[in-house]
C-alpha positions in Angstrom: -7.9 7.6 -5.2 -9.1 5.7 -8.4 -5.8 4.0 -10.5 -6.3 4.5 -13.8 -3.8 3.7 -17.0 -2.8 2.1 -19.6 0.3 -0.4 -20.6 1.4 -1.3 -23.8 2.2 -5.3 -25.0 3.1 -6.7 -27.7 -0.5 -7.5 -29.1 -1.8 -3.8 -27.8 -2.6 -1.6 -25.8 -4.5 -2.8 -22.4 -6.3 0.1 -20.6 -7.7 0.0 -17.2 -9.0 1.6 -14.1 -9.2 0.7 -10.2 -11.9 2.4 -8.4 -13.6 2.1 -5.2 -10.6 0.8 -3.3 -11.0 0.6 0.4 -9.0 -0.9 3.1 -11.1 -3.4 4.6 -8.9 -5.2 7.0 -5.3 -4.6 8.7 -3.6 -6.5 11.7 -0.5 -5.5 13.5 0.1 -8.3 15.5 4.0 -7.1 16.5 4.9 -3.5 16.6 7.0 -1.3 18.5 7.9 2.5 19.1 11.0 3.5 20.3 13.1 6.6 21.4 16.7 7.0 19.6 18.3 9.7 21.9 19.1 12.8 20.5 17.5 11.9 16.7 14.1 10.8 16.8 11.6 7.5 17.3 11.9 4.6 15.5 9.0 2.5 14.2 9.1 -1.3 13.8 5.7 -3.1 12.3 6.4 -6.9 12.0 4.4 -9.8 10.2 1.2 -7.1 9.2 -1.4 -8.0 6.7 -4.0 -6.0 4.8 -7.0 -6.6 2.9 -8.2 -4.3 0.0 -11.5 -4.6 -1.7 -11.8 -2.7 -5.4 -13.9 -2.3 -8.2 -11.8 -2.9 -11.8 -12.3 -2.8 -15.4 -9.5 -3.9 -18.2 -10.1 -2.7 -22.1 -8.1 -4.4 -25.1 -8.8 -3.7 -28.6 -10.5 -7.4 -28.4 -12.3 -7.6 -25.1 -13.1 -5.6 -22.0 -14.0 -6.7 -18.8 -14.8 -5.8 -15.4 -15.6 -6.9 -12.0 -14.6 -6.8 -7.9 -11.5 -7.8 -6.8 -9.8 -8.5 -3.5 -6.1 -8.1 -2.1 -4.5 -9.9 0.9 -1.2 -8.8 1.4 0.3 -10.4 4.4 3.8 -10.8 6.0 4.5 -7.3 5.5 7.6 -5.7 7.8 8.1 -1.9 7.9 10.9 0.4 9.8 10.7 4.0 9.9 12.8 5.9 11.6 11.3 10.1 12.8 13.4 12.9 12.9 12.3 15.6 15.7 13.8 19.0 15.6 15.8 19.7 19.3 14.9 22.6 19.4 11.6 24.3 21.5 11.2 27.5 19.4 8.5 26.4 16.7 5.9 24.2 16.4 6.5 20.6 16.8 7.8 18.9 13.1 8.1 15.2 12.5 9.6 14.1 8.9 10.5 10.8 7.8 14.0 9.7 7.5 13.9 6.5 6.4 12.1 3.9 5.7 12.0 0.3 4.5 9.0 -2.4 3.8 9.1 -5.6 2.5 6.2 -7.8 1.6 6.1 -12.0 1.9 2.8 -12.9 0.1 0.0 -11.0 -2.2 -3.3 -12.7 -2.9 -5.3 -11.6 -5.5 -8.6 -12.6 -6.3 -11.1 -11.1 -9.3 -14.9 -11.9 -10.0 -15.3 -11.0 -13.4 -19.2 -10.3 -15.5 -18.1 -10.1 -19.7 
């Protein structure tokens, strides 16, 4: 979905809006699922990077401007740990327990037009 908002500074208000935002890369090169007995499956993504492509547009009371803008988020680590239910007599559930991600590097890149 579009991110649209507004944040207040000391010289103003700035308004602005993210649209068109699509995932246009994502590498896992190290991950791994495994069974905890009894509780669930844990999840372990290591060293992942993404690359988002957007649309974005910034208004101040003394300019606007708007343009693309790309994202490279890399060394990104995640667990998540699933909790199944041990019992057979509903449908299958999965929930989240837990969770942790941590990030290393964010590149951020905008082409502007004023």
């Amino acid at each position: 979905p579009d991110l649209t908002g507004h944040e207040k500074f000391v010289l103003g208000n700035v308004k602005y809006n993210i649209s068109r935002i699509h995932v246009t890369a994502v590498e896992l090169p190290s991950a791994s699922i495994s069974l905890l007995p009894g509780s669930g499956i844990k999840l372990v993504i290591g060293n992942a990077s993404l690359t988002i492509d957007m649309n974005w547009s910034i208004r101040t009371w003394m300019f606007k401007d708007s343009g693309r803008g790309t994202v490279h988020i890399s060394k990104v680590f995640v667990t998540a740990v699933f909790s199944t239910p041990l019992d057979s007599t509903g449908p299958t559930a999965i929930s989240l327990t837990s969770c942790h991600t941590t990030s290393g590097d964010i590149d951020l890149k905008l082409n502007g037009k004023t």
